[in-house]
C-alpha positions as CSV (number, residue, x, y, z in Angstrom):
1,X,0.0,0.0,0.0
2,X,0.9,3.6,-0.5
3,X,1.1,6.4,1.7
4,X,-0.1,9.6,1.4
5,X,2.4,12.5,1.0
6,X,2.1,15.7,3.0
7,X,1.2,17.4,-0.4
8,X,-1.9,15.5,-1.0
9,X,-3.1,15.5,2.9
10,X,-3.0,19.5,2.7
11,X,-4.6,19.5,-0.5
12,X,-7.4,17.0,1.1
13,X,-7.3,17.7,4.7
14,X,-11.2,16.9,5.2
15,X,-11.6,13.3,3.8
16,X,-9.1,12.4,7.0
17,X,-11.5,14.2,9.3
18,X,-14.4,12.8,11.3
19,X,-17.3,14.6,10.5
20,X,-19.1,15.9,13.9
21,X,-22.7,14.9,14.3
22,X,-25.5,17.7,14.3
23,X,-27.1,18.8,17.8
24,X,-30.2,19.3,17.5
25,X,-30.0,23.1,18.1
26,X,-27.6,23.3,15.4
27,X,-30.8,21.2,13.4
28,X,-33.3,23.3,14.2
29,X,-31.3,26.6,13.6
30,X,-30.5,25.2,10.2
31,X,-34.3,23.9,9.9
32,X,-35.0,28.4,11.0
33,X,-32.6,29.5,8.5
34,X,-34.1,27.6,5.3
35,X,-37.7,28.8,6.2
36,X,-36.5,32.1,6.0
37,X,-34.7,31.8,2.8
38,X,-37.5,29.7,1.8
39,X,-40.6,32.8,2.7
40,X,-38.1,35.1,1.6
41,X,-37.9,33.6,-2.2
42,X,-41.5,33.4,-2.2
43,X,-41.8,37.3,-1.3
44,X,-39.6,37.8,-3.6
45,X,-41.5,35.7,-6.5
46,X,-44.4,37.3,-5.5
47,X,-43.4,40.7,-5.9
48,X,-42.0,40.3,-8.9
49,X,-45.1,39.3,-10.2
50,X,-47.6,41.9,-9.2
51,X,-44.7,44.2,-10.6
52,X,-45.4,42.3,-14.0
53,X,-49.1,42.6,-13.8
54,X,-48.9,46.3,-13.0
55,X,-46.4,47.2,-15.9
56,X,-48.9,45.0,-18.2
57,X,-52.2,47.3,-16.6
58,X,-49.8,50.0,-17.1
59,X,-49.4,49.1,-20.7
60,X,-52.8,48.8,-21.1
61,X,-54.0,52.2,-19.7
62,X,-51.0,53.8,-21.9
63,X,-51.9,51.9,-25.3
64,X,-56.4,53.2,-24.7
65,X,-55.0,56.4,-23.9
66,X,-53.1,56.8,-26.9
67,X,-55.2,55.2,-29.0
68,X,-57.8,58.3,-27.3
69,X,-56.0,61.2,-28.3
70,X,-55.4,60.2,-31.7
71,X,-59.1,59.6,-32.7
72,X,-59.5,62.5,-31.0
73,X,-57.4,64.5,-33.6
74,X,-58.7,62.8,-36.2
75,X,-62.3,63.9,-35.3
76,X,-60.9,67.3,-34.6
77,X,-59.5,67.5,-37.8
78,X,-62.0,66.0,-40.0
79,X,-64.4,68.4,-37.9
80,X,-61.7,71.4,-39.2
81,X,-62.3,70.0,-42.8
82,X,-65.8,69.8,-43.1
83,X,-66.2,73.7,-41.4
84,X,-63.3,74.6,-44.5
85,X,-65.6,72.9,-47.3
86,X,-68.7,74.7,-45.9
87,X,-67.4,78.3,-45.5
88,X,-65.4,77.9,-49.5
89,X,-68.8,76.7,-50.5
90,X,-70.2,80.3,-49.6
């Protein structure tokens, strides 16, 4: 059998340690911590959403407001055409 060399003992130091086994405070902080990251993606999913839904409401309100003004011209316009016609008529 070979032995290991000092080089490849500092370069795998753990795999000659025995791993300690978990209390169960150290389990039940651990259990604390991944519920929090675990609410805390979920907030975070959440609010990304309803900022999705918002910019597509926002999108919405912005396209029927556009699409407002410019019929709005047209019929002002038209409007301006027909009152030219009528007074050249004259």
């Amino acid at each position: 059998m070979r032995r290991d060399t000092t080089l490849e003992t500092a370069l795998n130091s753990k795999a000659y340690k025995r791993s300690k086994r978990q209390t169960l405070r150290e389990a039940r902080m651990t259990e604390k911590l991944e519920k929090q990251q675990k609410i805390e993606q979920e907030r975070k999913r959440r609010q990304k959403h309803q900022e999705y839904l918002n910019s597509i409401l926002q999108h919405a309100k912005d396209f029927k407001e556009y699409h407002r003004s410019v019929a709005g011209k047209i019929q002002k316009l038209s409007k301006a055409v027909a009152t030219w016609h009528a007074n050249t008529e004259r």
